[in-house]
DSSP file (Angstrom, degrees, kcal/mol; ACC not computed):
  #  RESIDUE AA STRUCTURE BP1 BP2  ACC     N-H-->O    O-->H-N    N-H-->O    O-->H-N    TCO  KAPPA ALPHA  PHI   PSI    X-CA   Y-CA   Z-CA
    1    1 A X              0   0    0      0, 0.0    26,-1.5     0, 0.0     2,-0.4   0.000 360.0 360.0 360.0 143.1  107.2  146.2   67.5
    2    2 A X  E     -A   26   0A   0     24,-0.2     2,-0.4    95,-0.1    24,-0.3  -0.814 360.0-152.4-100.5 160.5  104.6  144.6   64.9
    3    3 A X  E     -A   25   0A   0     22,-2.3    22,-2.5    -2,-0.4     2,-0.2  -0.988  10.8-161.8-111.5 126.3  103.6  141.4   65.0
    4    4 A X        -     0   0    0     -2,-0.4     2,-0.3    20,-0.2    20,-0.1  -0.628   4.3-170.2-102.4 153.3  102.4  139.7   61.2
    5    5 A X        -     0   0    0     -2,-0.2    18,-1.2   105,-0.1     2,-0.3  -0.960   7.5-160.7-149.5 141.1  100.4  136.6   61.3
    6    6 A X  E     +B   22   0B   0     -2,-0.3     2,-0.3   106,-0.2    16,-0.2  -0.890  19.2 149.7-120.4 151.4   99.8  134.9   57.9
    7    7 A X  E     +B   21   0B   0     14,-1.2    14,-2.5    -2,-0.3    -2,-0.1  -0.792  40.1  82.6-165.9 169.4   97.2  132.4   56.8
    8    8 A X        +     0   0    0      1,-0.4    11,-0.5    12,-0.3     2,-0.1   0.352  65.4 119.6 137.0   4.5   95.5  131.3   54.2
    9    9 A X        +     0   0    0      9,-0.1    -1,-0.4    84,-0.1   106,-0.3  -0.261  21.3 129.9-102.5 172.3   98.7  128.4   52.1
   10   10 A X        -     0   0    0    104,-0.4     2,-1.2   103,-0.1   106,-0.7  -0.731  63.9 -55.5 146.6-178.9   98.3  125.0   51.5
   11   11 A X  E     +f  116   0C   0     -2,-0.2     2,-0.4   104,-0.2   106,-0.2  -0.335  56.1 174.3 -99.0 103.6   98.7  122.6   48.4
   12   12 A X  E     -f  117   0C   0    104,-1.6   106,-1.4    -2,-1.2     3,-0.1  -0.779  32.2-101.3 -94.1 148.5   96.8  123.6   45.0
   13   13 A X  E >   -f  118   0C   0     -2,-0.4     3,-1.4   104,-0.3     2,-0.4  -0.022  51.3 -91.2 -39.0 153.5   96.6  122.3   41.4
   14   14 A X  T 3  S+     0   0    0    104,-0.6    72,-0.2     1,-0.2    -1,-0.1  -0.758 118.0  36.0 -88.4 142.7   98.4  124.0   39.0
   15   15 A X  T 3  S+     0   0    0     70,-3.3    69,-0.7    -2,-0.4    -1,-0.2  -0.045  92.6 119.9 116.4 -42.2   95.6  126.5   37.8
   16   16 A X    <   -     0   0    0     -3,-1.4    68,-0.8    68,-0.2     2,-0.3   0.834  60.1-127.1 -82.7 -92.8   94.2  126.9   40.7
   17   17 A X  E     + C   0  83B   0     66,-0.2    66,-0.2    67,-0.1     2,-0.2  -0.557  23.1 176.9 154.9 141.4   93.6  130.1   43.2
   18   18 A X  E     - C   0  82B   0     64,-1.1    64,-2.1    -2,-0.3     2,-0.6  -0.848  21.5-133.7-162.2 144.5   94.6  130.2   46.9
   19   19 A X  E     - C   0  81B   0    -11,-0.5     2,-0.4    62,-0.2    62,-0.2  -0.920   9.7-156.6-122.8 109.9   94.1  133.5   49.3
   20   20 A X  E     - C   0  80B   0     60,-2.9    60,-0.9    -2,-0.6     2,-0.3  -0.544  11.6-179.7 -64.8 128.9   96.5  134.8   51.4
   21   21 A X  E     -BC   7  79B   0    -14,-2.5   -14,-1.2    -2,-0.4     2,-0.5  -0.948   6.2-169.5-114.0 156.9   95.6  137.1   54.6
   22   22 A X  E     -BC   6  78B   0     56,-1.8    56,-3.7    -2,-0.3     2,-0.4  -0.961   8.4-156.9-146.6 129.5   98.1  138.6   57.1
   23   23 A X  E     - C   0  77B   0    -18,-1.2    54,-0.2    -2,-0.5     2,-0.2  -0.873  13.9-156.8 -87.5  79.9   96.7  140.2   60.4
   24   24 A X        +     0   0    0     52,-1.4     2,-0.3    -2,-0.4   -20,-0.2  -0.508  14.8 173.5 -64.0 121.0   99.2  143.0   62.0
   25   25 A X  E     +A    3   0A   0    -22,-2.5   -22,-2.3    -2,-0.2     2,-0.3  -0.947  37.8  38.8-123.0 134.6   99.2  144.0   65.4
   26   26 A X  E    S-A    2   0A   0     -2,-0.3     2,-1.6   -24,-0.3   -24,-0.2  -0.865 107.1  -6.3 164.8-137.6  101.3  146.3   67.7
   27   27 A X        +     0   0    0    -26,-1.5     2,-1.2    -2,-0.3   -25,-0.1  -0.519  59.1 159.3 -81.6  73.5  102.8  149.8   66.7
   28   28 A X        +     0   0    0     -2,-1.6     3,-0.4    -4,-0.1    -1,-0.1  -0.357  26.6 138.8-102.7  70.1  102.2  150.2   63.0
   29   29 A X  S    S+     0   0    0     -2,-1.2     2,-2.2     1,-0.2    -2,-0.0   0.031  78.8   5.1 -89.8-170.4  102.6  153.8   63.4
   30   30 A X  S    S+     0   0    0     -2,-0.1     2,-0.5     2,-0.1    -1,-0.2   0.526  86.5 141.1 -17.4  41.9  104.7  155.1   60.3
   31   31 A X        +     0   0    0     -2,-2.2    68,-0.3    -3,-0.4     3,-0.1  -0.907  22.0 174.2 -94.1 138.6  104.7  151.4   58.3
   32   32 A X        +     0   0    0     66,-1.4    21,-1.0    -2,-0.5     2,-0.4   0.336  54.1  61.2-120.0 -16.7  104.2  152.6   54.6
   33   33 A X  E     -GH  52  98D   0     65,-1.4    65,-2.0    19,-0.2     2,-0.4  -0.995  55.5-177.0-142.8 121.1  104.6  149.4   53.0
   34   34 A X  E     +GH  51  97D   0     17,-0.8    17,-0.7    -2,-0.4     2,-0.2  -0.973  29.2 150.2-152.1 131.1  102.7  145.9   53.1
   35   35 A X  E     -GH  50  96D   0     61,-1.7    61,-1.3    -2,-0.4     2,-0.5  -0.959  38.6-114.0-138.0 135.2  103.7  143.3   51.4
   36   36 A X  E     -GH  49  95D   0     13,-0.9    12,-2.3    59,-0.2    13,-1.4  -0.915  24.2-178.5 -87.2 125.6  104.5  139.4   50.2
   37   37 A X  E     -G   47   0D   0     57,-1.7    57,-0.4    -2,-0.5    10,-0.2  -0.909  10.2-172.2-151.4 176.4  107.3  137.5   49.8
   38   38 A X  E     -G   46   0D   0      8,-1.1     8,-2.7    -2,-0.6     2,-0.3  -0.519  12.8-174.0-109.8 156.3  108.4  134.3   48.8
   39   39 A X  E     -G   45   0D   0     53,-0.3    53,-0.9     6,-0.2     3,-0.2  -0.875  23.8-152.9-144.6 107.7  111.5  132.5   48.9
   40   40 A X    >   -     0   0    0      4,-0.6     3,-1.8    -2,-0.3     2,-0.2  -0.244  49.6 -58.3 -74.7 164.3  111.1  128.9   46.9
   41   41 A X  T 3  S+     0   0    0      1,-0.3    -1,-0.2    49,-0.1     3,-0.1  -0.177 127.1   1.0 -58.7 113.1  113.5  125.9   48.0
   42   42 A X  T 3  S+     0   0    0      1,-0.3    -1,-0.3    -2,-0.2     2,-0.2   0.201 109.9 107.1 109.2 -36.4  116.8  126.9   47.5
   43   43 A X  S <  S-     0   0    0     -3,-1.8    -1,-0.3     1,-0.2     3,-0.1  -0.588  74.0 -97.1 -98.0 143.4  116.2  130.5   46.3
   44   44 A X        -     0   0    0     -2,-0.2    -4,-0.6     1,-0.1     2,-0.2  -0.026  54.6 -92.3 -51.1 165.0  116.7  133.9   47.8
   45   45 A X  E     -G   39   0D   0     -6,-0.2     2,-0.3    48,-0.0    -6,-0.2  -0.674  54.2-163.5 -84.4 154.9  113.4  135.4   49.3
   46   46 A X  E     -G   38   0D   0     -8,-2.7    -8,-1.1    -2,-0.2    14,-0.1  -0.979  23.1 -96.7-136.8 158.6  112.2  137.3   46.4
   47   47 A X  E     +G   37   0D   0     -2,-0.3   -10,-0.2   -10,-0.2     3,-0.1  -0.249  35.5 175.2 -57.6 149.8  109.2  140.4   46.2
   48   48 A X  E     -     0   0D   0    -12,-2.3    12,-2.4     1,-0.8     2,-0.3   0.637  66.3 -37.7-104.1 -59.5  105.9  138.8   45.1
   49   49 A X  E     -GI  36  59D   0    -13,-1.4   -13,-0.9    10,-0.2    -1,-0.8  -0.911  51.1-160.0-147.5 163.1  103.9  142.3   45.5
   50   50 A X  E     -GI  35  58D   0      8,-1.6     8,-1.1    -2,-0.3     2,-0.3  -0.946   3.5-166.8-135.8 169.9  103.8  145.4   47.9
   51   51 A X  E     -GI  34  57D   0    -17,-0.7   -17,-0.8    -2,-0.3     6,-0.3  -0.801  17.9-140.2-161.1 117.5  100.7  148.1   48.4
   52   52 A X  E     -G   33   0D   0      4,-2.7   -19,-0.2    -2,-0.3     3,-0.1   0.070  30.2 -98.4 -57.6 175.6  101.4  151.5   50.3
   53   53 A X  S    S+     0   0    0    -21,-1.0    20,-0.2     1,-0.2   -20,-0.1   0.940 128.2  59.5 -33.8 -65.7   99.1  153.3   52.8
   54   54 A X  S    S-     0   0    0    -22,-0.2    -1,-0.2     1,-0.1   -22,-0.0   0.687 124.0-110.5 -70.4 -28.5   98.0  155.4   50.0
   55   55 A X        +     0   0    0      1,-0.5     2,-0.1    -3,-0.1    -1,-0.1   0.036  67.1 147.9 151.9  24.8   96.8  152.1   48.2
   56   56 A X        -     0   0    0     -5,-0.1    -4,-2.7     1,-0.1    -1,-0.5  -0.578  31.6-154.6 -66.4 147.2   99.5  152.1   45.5
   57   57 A X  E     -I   51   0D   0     -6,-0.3     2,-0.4    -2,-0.1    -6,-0.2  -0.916  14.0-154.0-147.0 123.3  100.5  148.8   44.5
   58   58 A X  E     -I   50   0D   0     -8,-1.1    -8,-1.6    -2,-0.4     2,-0.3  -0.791   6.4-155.4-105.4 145.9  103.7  146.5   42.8
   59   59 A X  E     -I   49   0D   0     -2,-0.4     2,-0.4   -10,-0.2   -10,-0.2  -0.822  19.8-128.2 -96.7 137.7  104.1  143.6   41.0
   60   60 A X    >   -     0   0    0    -12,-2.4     3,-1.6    -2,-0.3     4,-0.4  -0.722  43.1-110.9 -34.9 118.2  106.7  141.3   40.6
   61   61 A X  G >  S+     0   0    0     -2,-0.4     3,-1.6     1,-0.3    -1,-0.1   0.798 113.2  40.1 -18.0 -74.6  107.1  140.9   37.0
   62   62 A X  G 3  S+     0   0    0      1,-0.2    -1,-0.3     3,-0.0     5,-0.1   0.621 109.4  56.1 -72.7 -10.3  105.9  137.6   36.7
   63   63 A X  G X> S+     0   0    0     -3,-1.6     3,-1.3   -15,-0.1     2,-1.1   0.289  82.5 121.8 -99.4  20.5  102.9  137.7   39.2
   64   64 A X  T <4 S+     0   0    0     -3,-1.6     4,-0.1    -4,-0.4    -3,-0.0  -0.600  83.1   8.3 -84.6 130.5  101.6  140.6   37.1
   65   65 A X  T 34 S+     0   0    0     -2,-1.1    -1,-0.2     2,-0.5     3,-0.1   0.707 131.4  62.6  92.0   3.9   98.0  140.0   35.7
   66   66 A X  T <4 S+     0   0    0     -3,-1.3    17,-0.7     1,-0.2    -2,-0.1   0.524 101.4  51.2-130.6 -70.6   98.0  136.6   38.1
   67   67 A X  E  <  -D   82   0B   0     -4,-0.5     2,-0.5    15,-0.2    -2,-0.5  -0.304  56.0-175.3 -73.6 146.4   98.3  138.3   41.3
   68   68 A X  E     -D   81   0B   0     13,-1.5    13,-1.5    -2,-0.1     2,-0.5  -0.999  11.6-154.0-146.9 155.2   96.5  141.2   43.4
   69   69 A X        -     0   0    0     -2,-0.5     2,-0.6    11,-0.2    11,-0.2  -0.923  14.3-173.4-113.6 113.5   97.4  142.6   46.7
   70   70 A X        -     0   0    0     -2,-0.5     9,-2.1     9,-0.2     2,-0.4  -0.875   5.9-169.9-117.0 148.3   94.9  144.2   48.9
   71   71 A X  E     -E   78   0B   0     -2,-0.6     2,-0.3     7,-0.2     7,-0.2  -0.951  12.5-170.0-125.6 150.6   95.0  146.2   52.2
   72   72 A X  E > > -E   77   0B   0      5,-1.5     5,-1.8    -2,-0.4     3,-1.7  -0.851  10.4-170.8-132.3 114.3   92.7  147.2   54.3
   73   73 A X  G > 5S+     0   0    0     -2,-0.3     3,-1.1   -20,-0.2    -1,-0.1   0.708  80.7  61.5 -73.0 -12.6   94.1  149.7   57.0
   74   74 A X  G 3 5S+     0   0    0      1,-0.2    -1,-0.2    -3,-0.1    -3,-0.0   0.452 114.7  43.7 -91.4  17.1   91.6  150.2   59.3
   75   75 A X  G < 5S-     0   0    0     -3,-1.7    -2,-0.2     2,-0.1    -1,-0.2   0.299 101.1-123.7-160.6  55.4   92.1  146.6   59.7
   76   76 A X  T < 5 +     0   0    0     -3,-1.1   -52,-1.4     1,-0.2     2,-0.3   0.565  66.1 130.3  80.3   5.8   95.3  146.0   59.8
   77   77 A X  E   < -CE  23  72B   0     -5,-1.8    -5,-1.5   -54,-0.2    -1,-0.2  -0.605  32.6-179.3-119.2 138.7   95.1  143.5   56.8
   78   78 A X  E     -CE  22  71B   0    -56,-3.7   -56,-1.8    -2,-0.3    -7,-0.2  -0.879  14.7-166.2-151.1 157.0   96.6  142.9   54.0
   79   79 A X  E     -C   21   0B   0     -9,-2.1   -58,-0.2   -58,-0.2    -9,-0.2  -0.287  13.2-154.9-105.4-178.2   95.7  140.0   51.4
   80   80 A X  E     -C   20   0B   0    -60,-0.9   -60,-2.9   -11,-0.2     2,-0.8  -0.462   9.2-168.0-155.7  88.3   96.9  138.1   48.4
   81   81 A X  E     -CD  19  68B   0    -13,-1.5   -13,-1.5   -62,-0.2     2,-0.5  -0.770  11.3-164.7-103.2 125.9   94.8  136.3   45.9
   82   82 A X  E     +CD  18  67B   0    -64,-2.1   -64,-1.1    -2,-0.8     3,-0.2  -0.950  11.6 172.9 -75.7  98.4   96.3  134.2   43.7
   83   83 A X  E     +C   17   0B   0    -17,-0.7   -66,-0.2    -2,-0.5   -67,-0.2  -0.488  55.0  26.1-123.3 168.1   95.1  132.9   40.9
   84   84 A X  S    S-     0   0    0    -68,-0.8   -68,-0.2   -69,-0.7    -1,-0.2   0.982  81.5-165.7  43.4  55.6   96.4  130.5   37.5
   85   85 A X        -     0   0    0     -3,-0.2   -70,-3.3   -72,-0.2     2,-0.2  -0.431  13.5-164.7 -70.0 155.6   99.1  129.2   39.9
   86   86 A X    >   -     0   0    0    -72,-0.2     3,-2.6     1,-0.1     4,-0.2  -0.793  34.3 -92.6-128.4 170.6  101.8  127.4   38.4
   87   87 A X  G >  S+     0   0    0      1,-0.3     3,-6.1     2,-0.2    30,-0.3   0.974 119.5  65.5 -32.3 -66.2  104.8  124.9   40.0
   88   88 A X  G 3  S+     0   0    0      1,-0.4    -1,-0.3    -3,-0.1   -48,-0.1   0.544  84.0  64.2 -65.4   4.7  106.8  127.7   40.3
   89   89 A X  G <  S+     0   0    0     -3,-2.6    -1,-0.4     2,-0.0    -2,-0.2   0.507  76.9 119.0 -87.8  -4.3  104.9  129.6   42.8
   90   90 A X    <   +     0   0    0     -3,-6.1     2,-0.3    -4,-0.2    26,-0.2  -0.207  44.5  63.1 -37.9 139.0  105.5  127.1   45.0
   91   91 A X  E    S-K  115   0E   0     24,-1.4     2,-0.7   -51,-0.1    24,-0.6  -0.838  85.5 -19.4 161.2-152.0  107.5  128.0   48.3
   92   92 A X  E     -K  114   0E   0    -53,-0.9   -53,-0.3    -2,-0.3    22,-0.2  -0.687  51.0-159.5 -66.0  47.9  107.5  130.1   51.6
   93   93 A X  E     -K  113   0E   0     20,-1.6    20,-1.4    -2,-0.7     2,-0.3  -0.031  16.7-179.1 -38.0 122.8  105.0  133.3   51.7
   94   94 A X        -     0   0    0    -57,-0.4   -57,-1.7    18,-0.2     2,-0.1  -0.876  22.9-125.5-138.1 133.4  105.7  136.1   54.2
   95   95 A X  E     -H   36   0D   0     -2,-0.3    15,-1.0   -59,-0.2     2,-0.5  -0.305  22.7-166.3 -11.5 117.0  104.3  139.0   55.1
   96   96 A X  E     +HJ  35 109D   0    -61,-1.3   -61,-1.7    13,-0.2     2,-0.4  -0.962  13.1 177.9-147.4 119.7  106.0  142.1   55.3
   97   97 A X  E     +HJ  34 108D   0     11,-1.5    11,-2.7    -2,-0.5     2,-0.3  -0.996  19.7 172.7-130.4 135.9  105.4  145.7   56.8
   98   98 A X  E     -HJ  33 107D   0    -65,-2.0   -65,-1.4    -2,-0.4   -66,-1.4  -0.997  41.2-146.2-134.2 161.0  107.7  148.3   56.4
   99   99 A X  S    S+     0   0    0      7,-2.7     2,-0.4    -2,-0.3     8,-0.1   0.874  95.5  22.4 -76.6 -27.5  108.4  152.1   57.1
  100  100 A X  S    S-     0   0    0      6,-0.6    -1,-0.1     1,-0.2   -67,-0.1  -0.973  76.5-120.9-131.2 160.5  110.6  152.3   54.0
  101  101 A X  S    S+     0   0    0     -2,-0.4     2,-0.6     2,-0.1    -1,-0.2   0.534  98.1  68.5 -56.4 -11.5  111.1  150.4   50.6
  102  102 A X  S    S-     0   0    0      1,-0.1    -2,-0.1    -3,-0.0    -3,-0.0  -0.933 108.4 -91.8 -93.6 129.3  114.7  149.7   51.4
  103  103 A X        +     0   0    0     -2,-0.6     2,-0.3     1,-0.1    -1,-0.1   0.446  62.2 163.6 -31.6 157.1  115.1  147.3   54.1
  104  104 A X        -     0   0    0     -4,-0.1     3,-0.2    -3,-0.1    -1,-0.1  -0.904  58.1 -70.8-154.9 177.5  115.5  149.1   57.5
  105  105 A X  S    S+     0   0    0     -2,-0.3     2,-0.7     1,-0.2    -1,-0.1   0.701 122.9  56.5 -74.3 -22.3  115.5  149.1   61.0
  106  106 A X        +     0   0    0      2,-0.0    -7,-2.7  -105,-0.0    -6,-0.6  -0.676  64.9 133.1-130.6 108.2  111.7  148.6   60.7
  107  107 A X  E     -J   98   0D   0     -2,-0.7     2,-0.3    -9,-0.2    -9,-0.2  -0.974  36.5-161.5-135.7 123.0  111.1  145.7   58.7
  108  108 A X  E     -J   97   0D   0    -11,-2.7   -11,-1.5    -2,-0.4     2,-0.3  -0.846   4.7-167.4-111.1 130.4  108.4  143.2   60.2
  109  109 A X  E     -J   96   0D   0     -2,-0.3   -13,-0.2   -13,-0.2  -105,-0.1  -0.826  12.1-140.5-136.3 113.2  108.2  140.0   59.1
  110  110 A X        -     0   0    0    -15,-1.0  -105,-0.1    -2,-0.3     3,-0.1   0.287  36.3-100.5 -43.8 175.7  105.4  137.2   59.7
  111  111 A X        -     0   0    0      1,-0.3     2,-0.2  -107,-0.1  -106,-0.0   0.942  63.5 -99.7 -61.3 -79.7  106.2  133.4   60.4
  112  112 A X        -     0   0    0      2,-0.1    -1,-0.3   -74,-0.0  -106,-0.2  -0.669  27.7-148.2 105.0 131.8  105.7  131.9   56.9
  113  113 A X  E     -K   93   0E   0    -20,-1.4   -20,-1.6    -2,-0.2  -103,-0.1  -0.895  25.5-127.9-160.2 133.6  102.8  129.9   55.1
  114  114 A X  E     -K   92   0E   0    -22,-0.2  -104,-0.4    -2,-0.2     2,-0.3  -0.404  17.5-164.3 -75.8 164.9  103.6  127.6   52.7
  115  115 A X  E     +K   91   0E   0    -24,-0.6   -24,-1.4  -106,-0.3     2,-0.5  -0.901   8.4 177.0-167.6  85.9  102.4  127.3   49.3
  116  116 A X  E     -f   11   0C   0   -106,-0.7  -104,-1.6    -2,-0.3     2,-0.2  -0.977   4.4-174.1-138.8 135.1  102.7  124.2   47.1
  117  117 A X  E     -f   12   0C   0     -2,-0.5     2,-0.5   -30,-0.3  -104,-0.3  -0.531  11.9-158.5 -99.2 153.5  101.2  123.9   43.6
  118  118 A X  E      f   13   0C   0   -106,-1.4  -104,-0.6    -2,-0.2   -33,-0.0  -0.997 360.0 360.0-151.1 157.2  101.5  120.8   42.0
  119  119 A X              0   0    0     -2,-0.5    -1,-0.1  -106,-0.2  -106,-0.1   0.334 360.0 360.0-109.4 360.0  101.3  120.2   38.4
């Protein structure tokens, strides 16, 4: 079992820069994948970003050039700074380790940290 803990949300200007962190604890023996995502009011959760082991990293289309994802494995971290936020990043941030990029039987998922931009 992992256990994700997120912090780092809370209500920005549009423009403005907010930094995620998520701390992972337990057996993250063959997790390959750490990740964000969000699911805004109403809307499916959707990928923000992921970053492998090896330190490879994806964008959502529209968080490209706005967003960066960092890990640090030897402690368990991974981050999200965000920057030029708009309205529509508003919603739900989670944290996400998994062994494979298609959902699986190990897929970890933090609590939630909210995120509201306001314009």
């Amino acid at each position: 079992q992992v256990r994700l803990v997120e912090s780092g949300g809370g209500l920005v200007q549009a423009g403005g820069s907010l930094r995620l962190s998520c701390a992972a604890s337990g057996n993250i023996f063959g997790i390959n994948y750490m990740g964000w995502y969000r699911q805004a009011p109403g809307k499916q959760r959707e990928l923000v970003a992921r970053i492998t082991r090896g330190g490879t990293t994806y964008y959502a289309d529209s968080m490209k050039g706005r967003f960066t994802i960092s890990g640090d494995n030897g402690k368990n971290t991974v981050d999200l700074q965000m920057n030029s936020l708009k309205p529509e990043d508003t919603g739900v941030y989670y944290c996400s380790y998994a062994a494979d990029w298609n959902p699986g039987p190990r897929d970890y998922w933090g609590q939630g940290t909210q995120v509201t931009v306001s314009s």
